[in-house]
N, C-alpha and C positions, 0 to 999 in steps of 0.2 A: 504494500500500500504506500503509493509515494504521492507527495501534495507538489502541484505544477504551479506554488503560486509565483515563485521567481526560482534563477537559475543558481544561486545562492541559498544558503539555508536561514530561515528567516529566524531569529531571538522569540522563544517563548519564555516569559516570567511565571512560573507555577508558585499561587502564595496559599499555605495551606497550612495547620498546626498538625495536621493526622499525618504521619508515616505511610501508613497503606495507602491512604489517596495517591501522596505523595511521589510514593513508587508507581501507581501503576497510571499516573500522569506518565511520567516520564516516559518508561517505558514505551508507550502508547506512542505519545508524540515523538518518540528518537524515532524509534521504526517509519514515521509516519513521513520523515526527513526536514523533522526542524529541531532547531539547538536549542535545548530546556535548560533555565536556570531556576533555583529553588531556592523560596523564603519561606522560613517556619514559622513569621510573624510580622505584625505591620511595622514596629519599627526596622526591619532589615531589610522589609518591601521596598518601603520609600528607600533607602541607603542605599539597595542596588540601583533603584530606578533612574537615582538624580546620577548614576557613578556611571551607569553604562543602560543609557535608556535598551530597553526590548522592542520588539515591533510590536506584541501582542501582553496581554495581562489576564492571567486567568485567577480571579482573587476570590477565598473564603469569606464568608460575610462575618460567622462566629466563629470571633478569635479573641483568646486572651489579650488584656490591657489596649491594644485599639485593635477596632474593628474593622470591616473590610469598608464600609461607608466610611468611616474618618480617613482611610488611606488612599480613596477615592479622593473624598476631598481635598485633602492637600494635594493630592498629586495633579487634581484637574484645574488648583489654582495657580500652579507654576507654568509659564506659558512655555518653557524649555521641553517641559512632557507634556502637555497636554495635552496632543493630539492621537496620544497613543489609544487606543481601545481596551475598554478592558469587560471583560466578561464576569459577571459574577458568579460564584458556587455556590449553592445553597439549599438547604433542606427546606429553607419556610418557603412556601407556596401561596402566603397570602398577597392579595394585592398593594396591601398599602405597603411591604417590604419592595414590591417593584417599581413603585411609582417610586418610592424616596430614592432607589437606586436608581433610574432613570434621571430622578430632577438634578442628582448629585454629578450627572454626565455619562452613565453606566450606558456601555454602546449595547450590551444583549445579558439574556441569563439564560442558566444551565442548571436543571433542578438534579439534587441527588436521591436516586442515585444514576450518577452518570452514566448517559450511553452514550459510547464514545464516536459511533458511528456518526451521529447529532453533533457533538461535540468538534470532531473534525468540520463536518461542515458548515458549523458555525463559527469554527475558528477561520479556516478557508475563506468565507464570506467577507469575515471583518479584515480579512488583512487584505484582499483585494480592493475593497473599498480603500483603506488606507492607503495602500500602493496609488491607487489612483489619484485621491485627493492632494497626494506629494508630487504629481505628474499635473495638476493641473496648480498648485501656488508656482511649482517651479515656471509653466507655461506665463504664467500672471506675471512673474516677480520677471520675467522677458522680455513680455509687452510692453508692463510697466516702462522699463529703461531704455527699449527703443523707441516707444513714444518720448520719453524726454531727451533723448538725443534726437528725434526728429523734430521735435519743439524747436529744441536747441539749433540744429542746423538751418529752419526754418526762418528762426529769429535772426541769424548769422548771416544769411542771404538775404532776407530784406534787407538788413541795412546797409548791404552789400551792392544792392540796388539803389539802395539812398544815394549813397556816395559815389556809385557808377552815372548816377542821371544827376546830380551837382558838379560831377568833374564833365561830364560831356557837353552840359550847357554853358561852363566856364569855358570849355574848351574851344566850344563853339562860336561864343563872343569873341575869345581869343583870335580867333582864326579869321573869322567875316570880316572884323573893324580893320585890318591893313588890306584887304580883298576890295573892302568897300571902297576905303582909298585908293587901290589900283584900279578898281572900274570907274571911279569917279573921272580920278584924273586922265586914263586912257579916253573917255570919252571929251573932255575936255581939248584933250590934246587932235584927235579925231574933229573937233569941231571948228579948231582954228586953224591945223595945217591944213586939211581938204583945200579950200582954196585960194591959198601958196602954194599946193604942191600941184596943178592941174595938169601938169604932162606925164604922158605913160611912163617915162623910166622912171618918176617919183610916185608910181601905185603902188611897188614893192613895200614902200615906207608905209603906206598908209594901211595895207594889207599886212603887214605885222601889225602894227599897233589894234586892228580889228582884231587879229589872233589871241594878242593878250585880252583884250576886251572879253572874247568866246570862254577862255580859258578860264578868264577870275570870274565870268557868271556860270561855269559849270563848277566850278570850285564851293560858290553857295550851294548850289544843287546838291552838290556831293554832303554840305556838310547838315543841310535841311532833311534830306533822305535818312542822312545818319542820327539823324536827332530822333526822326521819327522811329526807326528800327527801334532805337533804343525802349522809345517811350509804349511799344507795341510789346516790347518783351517784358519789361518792367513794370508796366503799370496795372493792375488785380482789379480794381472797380472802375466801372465804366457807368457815363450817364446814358442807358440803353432807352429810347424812345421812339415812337412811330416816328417817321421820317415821309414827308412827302417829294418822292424824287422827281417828280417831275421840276419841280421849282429849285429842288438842289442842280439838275443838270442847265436848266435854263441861267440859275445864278452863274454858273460856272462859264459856263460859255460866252455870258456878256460883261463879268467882270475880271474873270481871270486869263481867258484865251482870246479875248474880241482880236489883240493883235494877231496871235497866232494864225489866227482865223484868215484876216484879212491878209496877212502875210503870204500866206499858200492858194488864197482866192480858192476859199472851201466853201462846198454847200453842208446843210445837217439837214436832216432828217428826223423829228421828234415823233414817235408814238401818241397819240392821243390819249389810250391810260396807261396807267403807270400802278398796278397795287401797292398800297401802301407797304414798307418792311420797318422791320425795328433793326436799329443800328446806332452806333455814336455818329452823329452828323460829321466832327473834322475828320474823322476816319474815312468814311462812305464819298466825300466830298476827292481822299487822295484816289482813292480807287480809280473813280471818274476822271479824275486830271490825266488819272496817268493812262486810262486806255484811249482817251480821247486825243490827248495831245501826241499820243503813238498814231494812231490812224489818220491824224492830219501829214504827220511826217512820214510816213512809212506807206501813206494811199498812194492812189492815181493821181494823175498829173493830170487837172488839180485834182484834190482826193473830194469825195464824196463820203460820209459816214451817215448810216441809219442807228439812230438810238432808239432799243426800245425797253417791253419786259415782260414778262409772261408768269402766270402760275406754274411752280412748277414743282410737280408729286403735290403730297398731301398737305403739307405748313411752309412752303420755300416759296419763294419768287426769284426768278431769272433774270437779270440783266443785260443789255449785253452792247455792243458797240460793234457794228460790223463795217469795214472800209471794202475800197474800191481796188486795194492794189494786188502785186503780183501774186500773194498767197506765200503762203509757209509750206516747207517739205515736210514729211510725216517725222522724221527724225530729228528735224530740228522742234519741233511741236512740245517733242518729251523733255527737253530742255530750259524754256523759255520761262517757266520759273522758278530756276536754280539760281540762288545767290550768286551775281560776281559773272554768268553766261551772260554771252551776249550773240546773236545771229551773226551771217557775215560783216566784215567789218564795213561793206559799202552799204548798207542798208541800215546798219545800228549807229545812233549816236547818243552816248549818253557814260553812264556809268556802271549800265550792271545791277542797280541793286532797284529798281521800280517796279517790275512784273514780281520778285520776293515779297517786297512789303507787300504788295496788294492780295497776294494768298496769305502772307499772316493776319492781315486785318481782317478778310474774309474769316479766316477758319476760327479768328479769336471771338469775332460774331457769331458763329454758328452757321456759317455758310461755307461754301467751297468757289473756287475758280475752275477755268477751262477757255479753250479755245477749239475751232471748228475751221478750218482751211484747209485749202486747195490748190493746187499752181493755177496761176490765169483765174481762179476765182473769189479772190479776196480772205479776209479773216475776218471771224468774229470772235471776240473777246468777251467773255461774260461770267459773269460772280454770283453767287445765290446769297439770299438773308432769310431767315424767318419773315413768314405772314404775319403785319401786323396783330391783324383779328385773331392771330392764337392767343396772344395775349390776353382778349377777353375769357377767351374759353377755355385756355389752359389743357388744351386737348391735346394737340398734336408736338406744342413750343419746345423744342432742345434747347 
């Protein structure tokens, strides 16, 4: 007869004044394959138990000078043993002797005279249980401290964040206000030599100084973009509201691109609806800038763009910006919004980092990006957002 309760032999405390018990405890449970220790009274009880706690406790209730209830009780007020089980022995069978053993923390009883068959599998019981109970504080006492180290590194990283989005906007001042002064003065200087220098071998001069002019306004671009990456990785609450794009694309186009516009001699194209989405307005607002101010440079000659938007599944609405030019290859497609990619170099001008932001701000909404071209038959550019009206109904809204 051998107990599977571990692959080790597990401590029985046998506490008992009889000899005969005594022995055929042992006995009993050696065979049974657990390691019996033995007290012949409650003070040596307690003395083994605080010296070399047992897994298990099988204690007489009548015993000389203290009794199996007194050594219950202290032993279940010391938090060192307390958790250990202990099973009472005992000849009385009335109730109110179980209940006070119960209330005093008594895990089971075992009336005599013992049957040990019983007796096994109520010691069996109790040390499973126990074995478990030790498997789950240890599991606790884990959670515990990786949650405070994830507290901890959580804590560690926003502020980490703080000081990455205070030194980039320093940095960023830093950088513009001599930038702003080279575009200032390039343009200045652009506006008084032009007409001193009107013979073609002096275009060369005027055509550098246009170059630096290009270079310190993509140099804010560069550091505008990077402001924004910044502030899309870094920033946790956003003021998310219905958003009416039609009036966001109409702003756009006549306060921020009219040059652009006019520059490339573009038609648009508007949609008549537009579903409302939920979104951070200066977010949704870069998205626009940037597929729009691609399709004006990257269209037909002059380019054409249809803006519109469509339901799209069950809580999305579709975006989208479609131009007039030569179309994208299917492998350049899979690229085009990878940080830092850019298409051929006669086709791309810029920096690399505009088609990224605009799938982080999408996906940080809850929407996604794509594109749909063809050689010879143009691109279209479009993002999803949540359906306003989920927001009422809370039905479909990620």
């Amino acid at each position: 007869m051998q107990s599977n309760v571990t692959t080790s032999p597990q401590r029985i405390l046998v506490v008992d004044d009889n000899p005969n018990n005594i022995g055929h405890l042992y006995n009993f449970l050696t065979r049974a394959g657990f390691k019996v220790g033995i007290a012949r009274d409650g003070e040596s009880a307690i003395e083994s138990v605080l010296y070399s706690p047992p897994d298990l406790i099988l204690l007489d209730i009548m015993m000389p000078k203290i009794s199996g209830f007194e050594v219950c009780e202290q032993l279940k007020a010391n938090e060192k043993v307390a958790d250990i089980p202990i099973i009472f022995m005992t000849a009385l069978d009335d109730t109110d002797s179980k209940l006070k053993g119960f209330a005093l923390g008594a895990a089971d009883y075992i009336t005599k005279p013992i049957q040990y068959e019983e007796l096994l599998a109520r010691v069996t019981t109790h040390l499973k249980l126990r074995q478990t109970q030790q498997q789950l504080r240890a599991e606790v006492k884990v959670h515990k401290e990786t949650a405070a180290t994830l507290a901890e590194r959580s804590a560690e990283l926003e502020q980490r964040n703080r000081e990455l989005s205070a030194f980039a906007h320093t940095v960023s001042h830093d950088l513009k206000t001599p930038l702003g002064s080279i575009i200032s003065l390039t343009e200045l200087l652009l506006d008084e030599l032009s007409p001193l220098l009107p013979e073609p071998e002096n275009q060369s001069h005027l055509s550098h100084l246009q170059y630096i002019l290009h270079a310190g306004q993509q140099g804010i671009n560069i550091i505008d973009a990077l402001l924004l990456l910044a502030g899309i990785s870094c920033r946790q609450r956003l003021e998310i509201s219905p958003l009416n794009m039609r009036e966001v694309v109409q702003n756009i186009l006549q306060k921020r691109l009219s040059l652009l516009l006019q520059r490339h001699h573009a038609t648009v194209t508007i949609s008549e609806q537009f579903p409302d989405a939920l979104g951070y307005a200066p977010w949704v607002e870069e998205i626009w800038m940037n597929y729009i101010s691609n399709g004006l440079k990257y269209g037909g000659k002059p380019p054409h763009l249809d803006i519109g938007a469509e339901l799209w599944g069950e809580a999305q609405v579709r975006f989208w910006v479609k131009d007039n030019g030569q179309g994208i290859e299917q492998v350049e497609q899979a690229h085009l919004f990878t940080p830092f990619t850019r298409l051929e170099t006669h086709r791309i001008e810029g920096h690399g980092l505009g088609l990224s932001i605009v799938q982080q701000i999408a996906e940080k909404l809850g929407g996604s990006v794509g594109v749909e071209s063809s050689i010879g038959g143009g691109s279209l550019f479009y993002f999803t957002l949540p359906l306003a009206v989920c927001a009422e109904a809370q039905a479909h809204c990620h």
